[in-house]
VOBA-1610 file (N, C-alpha, C; in pm, whole numbers, padded with zeros to 5 digits, always signed):
BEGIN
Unk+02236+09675+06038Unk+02372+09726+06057Unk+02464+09642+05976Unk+02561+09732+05933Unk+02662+09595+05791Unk+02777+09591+05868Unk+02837+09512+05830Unk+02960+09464+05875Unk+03080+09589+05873Unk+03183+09521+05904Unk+03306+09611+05916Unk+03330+09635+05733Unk+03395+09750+05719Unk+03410+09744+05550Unk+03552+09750+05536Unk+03589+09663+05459Unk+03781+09571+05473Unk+03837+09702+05435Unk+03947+09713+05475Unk+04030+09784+05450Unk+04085+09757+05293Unk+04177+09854+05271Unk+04259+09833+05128Unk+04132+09816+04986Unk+04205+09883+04915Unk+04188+09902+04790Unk+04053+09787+04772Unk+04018+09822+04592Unk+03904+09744+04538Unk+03940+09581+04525Unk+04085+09544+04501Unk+04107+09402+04496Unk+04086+09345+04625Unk+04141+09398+04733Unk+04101+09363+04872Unk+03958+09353+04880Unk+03862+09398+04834Unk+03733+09415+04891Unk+03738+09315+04812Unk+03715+09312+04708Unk+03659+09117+04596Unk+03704+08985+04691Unk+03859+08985+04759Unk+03855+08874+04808Unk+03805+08844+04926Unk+03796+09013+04995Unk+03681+08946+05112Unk+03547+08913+05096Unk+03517+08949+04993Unk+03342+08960+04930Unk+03360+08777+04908Unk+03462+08704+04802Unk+03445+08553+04792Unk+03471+08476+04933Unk+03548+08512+04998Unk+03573+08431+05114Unk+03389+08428+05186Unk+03342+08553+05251Unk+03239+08541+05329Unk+03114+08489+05221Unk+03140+08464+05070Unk+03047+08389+05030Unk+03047+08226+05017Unk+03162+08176+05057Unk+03208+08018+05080Unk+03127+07978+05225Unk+03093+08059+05295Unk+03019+08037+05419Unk+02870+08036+05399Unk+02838+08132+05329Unk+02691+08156+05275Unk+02584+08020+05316Unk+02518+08059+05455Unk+02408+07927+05412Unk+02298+07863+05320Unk+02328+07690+05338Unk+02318+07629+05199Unk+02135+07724+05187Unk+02079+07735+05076Unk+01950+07760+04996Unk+01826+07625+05109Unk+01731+07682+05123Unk+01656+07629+05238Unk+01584+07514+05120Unk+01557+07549+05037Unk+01448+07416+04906Unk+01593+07301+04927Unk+01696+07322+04882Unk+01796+07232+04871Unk+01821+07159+04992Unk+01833+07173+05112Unk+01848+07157+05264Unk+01728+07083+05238Unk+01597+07094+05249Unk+01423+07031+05247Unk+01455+06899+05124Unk+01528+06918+05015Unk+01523+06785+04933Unk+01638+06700+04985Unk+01726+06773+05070Unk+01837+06641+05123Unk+01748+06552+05233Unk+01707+06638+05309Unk+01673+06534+05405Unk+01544+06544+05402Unk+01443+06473+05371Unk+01345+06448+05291Unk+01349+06326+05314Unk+01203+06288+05416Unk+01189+06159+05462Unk+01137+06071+05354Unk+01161+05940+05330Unk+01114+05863+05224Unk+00974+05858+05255Unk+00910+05855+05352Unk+00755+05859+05422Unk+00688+05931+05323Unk+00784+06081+05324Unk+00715+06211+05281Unk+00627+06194+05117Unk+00757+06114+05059Unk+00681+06070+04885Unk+00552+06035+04882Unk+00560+06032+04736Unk+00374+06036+04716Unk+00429+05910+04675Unk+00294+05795+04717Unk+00294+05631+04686Unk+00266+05638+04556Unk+00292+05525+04520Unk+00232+05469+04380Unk+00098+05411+04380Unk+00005+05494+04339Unk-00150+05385+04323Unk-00147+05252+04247Unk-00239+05177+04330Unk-00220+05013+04344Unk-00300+04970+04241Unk-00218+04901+04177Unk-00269+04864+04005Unk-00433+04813+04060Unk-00485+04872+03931Unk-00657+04852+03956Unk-00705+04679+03928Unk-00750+04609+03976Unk-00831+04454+03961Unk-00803+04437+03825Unk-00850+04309+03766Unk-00804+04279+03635Unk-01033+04245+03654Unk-01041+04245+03551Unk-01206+04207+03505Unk-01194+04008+03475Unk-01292+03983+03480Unk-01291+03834+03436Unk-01256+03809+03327Unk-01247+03853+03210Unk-01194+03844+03125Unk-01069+03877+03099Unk-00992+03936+03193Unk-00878+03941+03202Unk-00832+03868+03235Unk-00851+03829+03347Unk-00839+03741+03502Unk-00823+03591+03405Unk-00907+03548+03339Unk-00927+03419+03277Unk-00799+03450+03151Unk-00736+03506+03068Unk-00697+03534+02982Unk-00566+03520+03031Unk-00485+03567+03121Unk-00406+03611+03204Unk-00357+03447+03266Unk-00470+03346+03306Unk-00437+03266+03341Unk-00394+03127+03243Unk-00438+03146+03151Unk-00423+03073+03005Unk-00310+03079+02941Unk-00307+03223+02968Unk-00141+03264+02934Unk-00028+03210+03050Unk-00051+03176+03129Unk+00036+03090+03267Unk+00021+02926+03192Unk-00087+02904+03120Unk-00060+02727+03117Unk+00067+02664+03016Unk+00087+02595+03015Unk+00180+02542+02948Unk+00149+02455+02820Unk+00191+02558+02689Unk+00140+02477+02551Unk+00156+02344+02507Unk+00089+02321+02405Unk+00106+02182+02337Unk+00246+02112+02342Unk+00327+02208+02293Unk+00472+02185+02277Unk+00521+02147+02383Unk+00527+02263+02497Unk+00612+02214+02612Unk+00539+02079+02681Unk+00412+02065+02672Unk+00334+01954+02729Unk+00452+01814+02640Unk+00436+01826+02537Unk+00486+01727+02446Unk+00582+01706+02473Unk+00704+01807+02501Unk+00844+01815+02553Unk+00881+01732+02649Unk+00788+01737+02818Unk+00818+01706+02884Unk+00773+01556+02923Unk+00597+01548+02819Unk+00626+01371+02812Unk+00728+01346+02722Unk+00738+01378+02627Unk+00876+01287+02575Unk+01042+01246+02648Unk+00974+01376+02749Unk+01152+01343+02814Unk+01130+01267+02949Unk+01024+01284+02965Unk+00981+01101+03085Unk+00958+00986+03006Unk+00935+00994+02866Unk+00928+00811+02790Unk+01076+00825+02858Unk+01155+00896+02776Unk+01334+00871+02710Unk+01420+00840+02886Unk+01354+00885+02981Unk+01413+00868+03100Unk+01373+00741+03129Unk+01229+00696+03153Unk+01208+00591+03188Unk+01189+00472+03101Unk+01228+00521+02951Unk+01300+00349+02831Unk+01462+00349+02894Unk+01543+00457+02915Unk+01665+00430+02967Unk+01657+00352+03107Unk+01542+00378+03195Unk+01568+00275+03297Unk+01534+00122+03302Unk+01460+00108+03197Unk+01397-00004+03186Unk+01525-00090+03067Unk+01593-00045+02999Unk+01676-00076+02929Unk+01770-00122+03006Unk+01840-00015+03114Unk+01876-00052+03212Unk+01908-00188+03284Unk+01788-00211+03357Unk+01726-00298+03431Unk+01721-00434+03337Unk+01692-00394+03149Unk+01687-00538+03146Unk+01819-00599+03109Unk+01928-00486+03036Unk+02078-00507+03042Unk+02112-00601+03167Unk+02094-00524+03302Unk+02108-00619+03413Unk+02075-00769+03427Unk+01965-00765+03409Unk+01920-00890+03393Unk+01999-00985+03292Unk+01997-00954+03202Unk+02065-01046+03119Unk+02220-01070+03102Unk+02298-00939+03146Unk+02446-00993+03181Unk+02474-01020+03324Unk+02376-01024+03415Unk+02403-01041+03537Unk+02316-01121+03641Unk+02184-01111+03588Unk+02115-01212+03727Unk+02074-01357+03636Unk+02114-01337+03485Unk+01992-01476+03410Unk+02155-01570+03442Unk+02274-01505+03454Unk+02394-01608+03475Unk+02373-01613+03651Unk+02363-01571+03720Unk+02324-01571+03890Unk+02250-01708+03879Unk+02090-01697+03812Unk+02012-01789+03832Unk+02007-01900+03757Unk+02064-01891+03629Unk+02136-02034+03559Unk+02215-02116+03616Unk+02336-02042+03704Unk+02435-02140+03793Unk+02319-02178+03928Unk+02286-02107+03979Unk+02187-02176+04077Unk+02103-02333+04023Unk+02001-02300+03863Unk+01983-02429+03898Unk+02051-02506+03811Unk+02132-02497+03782Unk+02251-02595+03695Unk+02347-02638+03800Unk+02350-02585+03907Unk+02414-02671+04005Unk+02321-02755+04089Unk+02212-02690+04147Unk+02081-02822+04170Unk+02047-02946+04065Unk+02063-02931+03914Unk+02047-03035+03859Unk+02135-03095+03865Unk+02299-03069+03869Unk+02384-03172+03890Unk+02393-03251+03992Unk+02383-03166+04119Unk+02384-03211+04254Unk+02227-03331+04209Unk+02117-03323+04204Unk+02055-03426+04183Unk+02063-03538+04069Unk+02124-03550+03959Unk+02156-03615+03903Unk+02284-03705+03992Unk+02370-03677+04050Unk+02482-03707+04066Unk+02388-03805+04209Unk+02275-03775+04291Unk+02239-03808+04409Unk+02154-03965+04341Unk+02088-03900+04264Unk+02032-04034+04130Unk+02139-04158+04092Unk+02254-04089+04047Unk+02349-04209+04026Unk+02358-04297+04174Unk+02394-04176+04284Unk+02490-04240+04377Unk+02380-04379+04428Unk+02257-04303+04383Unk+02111-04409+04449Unk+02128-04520+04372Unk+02191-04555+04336Unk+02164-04687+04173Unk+02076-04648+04102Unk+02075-04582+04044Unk+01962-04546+03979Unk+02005-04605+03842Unk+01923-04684+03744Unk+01910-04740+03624Unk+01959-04612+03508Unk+02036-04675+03398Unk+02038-04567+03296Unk+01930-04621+03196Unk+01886-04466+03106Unk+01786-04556+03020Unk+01805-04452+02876Unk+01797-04520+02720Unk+01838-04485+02665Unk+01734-04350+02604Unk+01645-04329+02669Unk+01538-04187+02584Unk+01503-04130+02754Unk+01475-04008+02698Unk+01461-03937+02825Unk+01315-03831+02742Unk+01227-03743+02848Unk+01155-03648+02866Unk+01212-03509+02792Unk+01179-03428+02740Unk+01195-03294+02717Unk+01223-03275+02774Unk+01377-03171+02833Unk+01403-03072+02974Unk+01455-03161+03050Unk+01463-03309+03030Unk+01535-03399+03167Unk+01670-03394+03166Unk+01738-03412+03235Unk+01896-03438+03231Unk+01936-03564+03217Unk+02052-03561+03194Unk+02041-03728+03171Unk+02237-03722+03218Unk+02325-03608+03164Unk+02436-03648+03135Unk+02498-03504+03198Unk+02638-03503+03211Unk+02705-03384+03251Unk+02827-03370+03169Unk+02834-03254+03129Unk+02943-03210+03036Unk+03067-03134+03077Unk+03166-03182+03078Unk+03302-03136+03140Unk+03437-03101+03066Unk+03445-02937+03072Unk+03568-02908+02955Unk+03689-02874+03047Unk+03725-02956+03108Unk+03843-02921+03191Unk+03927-02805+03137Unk+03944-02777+02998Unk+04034-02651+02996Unk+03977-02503+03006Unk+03807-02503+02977Unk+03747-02378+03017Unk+03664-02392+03159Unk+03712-02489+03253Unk+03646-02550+03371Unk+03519-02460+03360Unk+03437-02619+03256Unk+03302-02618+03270Unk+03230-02725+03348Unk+03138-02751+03381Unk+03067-02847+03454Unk+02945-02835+03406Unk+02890-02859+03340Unk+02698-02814+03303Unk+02640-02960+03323Unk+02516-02989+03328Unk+02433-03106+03307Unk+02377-03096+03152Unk+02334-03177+03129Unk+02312-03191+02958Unk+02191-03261+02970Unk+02081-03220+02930Unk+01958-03250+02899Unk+01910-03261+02785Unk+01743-03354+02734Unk+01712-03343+02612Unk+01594-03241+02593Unk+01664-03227+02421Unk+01607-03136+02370Unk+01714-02991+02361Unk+01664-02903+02283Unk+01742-02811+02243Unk+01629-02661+02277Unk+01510-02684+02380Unk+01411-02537+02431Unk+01464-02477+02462Unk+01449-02318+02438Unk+01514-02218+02473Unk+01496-02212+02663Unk+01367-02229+02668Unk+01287-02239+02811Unk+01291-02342+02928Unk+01303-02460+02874Unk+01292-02589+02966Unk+01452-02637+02995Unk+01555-02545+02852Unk+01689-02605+02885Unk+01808-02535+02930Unk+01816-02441+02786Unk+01945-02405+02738Unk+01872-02248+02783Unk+01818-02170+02848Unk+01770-02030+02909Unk+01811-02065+03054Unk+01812-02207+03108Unk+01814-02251+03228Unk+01962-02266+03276Unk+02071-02273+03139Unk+02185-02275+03168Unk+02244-02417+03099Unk+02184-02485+03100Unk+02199-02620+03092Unk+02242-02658+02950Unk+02307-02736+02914Unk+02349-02762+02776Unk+02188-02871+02698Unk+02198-02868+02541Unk+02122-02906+02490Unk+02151-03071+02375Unk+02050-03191+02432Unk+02062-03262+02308Unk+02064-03209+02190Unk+02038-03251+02073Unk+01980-03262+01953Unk+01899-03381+01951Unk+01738-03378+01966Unk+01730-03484+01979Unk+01598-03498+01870Unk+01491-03626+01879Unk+01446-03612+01754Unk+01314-03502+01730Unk+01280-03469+01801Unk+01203-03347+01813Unk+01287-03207+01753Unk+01412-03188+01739Unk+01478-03098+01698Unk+01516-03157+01534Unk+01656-03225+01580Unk+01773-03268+01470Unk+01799-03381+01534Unk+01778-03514+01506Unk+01800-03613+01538Unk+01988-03669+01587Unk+02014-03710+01685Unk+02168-03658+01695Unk+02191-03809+01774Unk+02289-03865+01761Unk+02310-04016+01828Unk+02363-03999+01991Unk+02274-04079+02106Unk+02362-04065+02232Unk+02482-04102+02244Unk+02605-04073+02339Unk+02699-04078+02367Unk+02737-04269+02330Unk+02627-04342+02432Unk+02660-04457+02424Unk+02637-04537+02245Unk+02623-04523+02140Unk+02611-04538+02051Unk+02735-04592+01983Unk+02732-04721+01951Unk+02879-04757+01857Unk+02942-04682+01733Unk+02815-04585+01687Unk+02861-04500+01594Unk+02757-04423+01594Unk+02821-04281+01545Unk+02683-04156+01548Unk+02778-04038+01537Unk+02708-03938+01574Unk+02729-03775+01610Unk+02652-03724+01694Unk+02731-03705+01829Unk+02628-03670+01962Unk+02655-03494+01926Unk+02527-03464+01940Unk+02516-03299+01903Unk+02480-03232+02040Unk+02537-03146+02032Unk+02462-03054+02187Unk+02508-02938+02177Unk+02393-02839+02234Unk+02411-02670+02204Unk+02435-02591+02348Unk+02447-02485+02324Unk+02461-02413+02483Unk+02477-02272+02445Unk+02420-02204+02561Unk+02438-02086+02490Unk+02610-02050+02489Unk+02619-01908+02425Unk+02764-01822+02466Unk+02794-01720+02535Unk+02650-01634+02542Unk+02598-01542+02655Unk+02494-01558+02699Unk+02511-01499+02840Unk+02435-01503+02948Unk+02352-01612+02921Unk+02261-01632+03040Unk+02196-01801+03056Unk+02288-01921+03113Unk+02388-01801+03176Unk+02549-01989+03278Unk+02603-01960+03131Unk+02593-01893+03028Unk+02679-01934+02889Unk+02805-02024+02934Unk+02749-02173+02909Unk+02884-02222+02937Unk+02952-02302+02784Unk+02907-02237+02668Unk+02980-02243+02586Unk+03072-02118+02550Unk+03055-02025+02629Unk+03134-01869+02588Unk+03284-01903+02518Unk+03337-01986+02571Unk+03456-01951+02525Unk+03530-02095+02469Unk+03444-02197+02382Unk+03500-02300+02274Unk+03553-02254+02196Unk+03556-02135+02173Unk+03704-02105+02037Unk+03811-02082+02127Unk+03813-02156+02219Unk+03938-02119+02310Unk+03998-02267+02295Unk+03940-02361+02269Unk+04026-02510+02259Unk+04050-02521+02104Unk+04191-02614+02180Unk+04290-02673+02057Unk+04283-02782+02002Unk+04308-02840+01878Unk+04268-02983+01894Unk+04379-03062+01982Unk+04297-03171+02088Unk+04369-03280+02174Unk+04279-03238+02268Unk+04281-03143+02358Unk+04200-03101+02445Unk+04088-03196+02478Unk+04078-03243+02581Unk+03946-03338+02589Unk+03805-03289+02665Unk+03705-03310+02604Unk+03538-03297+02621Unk+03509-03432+02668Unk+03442-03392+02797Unk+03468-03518+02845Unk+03260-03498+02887Unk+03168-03619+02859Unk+03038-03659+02882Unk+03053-03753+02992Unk+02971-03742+03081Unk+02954-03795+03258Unk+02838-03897+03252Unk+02765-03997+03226Unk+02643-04088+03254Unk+02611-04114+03364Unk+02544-04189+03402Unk+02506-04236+03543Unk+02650-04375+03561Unk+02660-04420+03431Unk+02786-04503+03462Unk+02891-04574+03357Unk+02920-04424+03305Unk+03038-04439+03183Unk+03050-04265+03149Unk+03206-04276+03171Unk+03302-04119+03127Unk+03343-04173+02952Unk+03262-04061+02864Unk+03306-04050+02733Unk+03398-03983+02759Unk+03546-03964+02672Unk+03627-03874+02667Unk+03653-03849+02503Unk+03608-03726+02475Unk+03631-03710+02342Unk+03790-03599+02287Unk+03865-03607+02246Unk+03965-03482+02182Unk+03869-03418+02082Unk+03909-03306+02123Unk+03863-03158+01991Unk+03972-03194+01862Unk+03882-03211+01756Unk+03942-03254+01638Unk+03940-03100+01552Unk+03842-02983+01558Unk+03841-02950+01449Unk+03771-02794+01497Unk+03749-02696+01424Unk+03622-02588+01446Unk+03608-02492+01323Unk+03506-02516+01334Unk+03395-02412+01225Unk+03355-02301+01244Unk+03453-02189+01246Unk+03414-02022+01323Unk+03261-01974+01329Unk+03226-02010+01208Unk+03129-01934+01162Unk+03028-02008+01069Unk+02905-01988+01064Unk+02844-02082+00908Unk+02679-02054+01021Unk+02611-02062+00888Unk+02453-02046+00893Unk+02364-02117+01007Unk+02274-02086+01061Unk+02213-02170+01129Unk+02158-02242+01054Unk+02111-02256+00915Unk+02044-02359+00841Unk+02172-02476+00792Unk+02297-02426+00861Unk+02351-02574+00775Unk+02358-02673+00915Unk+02233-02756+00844Unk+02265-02873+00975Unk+02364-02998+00915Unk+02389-02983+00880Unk+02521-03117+00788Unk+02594-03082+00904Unk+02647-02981+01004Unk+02742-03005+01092Unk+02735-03109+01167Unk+02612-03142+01153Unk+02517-03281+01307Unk+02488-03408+01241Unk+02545-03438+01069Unk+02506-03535+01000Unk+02603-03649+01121Unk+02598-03758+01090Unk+02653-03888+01143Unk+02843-03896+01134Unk+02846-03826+01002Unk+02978-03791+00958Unk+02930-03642+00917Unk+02993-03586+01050Unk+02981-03409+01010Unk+03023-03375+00879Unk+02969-03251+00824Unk+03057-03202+00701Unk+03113-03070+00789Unk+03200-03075+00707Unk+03327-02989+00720Unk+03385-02997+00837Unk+03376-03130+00930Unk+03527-03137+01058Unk+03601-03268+00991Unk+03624-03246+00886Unk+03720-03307+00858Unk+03760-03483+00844Unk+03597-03522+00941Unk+03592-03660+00917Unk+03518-03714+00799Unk+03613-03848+00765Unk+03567-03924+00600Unk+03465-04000+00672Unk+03503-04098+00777Unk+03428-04219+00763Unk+03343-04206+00884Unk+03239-04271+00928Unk+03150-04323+00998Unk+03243-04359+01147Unk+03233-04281+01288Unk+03297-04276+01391Unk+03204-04270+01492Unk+03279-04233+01621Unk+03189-04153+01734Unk+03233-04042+01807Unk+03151-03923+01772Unk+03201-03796+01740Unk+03087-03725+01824Unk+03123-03581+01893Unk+03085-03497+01982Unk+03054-03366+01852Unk+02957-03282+01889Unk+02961-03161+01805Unk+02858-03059+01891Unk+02950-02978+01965Unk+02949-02858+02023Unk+02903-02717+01936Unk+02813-02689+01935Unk+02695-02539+01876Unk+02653-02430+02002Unk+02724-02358+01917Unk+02654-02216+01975Unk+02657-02109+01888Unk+02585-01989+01958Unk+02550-01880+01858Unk+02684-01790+01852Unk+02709-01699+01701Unk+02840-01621+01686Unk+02776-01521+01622Unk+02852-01406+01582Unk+02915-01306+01754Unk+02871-01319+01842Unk+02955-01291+01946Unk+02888-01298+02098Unk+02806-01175+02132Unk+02706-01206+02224Unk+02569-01161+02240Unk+02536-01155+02068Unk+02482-01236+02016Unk+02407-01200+01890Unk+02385-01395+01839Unk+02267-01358+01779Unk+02256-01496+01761Unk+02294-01533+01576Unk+02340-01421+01476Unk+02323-01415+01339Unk+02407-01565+01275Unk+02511-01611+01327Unk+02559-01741+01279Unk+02592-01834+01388Unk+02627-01931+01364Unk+02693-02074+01429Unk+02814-02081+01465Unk+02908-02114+01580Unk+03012-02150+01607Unk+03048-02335+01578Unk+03092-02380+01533Unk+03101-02553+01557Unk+03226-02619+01611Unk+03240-02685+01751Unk+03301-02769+01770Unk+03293-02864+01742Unk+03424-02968+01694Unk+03393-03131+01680Unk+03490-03171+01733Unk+03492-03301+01855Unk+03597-03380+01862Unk+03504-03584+01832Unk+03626-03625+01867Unk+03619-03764+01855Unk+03674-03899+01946Unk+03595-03971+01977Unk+03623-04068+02081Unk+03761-04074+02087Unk+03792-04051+02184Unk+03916-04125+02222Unk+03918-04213+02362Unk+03826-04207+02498Unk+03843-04305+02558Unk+03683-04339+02571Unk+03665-04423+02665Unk+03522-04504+02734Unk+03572-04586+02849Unk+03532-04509+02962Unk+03578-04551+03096Unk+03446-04609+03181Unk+03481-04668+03258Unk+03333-04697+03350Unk+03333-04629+03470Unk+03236-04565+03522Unk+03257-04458+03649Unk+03339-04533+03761Unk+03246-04671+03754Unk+03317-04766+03890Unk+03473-04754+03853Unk+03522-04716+03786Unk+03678-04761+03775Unk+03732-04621+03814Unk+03670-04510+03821Unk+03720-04367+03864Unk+03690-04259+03772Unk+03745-04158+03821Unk+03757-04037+03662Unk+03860-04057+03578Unk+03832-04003+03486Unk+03932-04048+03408Unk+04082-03931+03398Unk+04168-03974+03344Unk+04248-03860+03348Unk+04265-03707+03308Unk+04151-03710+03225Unk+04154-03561+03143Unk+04132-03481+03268Unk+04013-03589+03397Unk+03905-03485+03491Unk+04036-03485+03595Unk+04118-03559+03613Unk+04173-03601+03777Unk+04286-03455+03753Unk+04288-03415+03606Unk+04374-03297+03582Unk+04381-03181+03591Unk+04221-03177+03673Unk+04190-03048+03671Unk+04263-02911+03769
//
């Protein structure tokens, strides 16, 4: 049975014909692909086994080549030379001055316990012994001064160095005439020569015995010059300025700092001789 048939003319019938086709239910295939359970799909078949020769081929291709092998030791040397570089930087601007003042203050403290004992002075001493203490009141230094000039037994230890005849033959303090020579480092090791281009001439360098204060003034300095010129340590240094035959101090260390390529030279020259029993002398009481 059909529906009612619209009234009015042929244009009337077209717009009732589009209206009751806007209702039209949706096509049943289209309705079945909307809601369409994901269940319903067909799976994907499951990739087939690989053969041993695959299997082995496949895994070769996972290892890691020559190159990257090479890559990644090279970048554990470069990590672990930076730590070890590190570590020895440390060491040398920071624990070899820690453990230089440690025993550069035990050798003074026992030298000084030696005097207080009466202990005899005597004019030659042992490799590595102490004998004397060196005092720059204007870079307040204090070191002990031992013979010999070893990197190991002396001057690594902190300690300042003779010149003695195993090195460069150099005259002791007590000597009516000479050139007392002594080295020290400028870095690390207690460097307690770091900073002699810091005195002026007058300034007094003052040598400690078991029982006599040398007091010498800084006469002179030599920035720079070869480690082969030993004429700085002759009896009458060359080039501080003295003509004649005196008694004279001459302070060495290495220039530029941290680097050992030339010589620094201090020189001064007697100016007092005190006896301990009588006190310190004034350069020290000024400190």
């Amino acid at each position: 049975m059909t529906g009612p048939v619209p009234e009015g003319g042929r244009a009337a019938r077209r717009k009732a014909a589009k209206r009751a086709g806007r209702h039209t239910a949706p096509s049943p295939r289209r309705t079945a692909k909307r809601h369409a359970s994901p269940r319903s799909r067909t799976p994907l078949a499951p990739p087939a086994p690989m053969t041993r020769v695959e299997a082995r081929r496949a895994a070769r291709a996972q290892k890691p080549g020559v190159a990257t092998i090479a890559g990644r030791v090279g970048g554990e040397v470069l990590i672990t030379t930076g730590v070890l570089m590190l570590l020895f930087t440390s060491y040398q601007l920071w624990w070899s001055n820690v453990r230089a003042h440690s025993i550069t203050g035990s050798a003074r403290r026992e030298l000084e316990r030696d005097w207080a004992d009466g202990a005899s002075g005597r004019d030659t001493f042992e490799p590595g012994q102490g004998f004397a203490i060196l005092h720059i009141p204007k870079l307040d230094v204090v070191a002990p001064i031992a013979e010999g000039i070893s990197k190991t037994k002396v001057l690594d230890r902190g300690m300042v160095g003779h010149y003695d005849k195993a090195s460069i033959p150099t005259a002791m303090p007590g000597a009516k005439t000479g050139n007392f020579g002594i080295a020290g480092h400028r870095n690390t090791h207690g460097e307690p020569l770091r900073y002699i281009n810091h005195l002026k001439p007058g300034d007094p360098i003052v040598v400690e015995t078991h029982d006599t204060y040398y007091v010498y003034k800084m006469a002179s300095i030599l920035p720079q010059t070869t480690p082969k010129n030993i004429a700085v340590l002759d009896p009458v240094p060359a080039d501080s300025g003295f003509t004649e035959p005196g008694r004279y101090i001459t302070l060495t260390t290495c220039t530029p700092e941290f680097t050992s390529t030339y010589r620094m030279i201090v020189w001064g020259e007697m100016a007092e001789v005190r006896p301990r029993a009588e006190g310190e002398p004034a350069a020290l009481k000024e400190r």
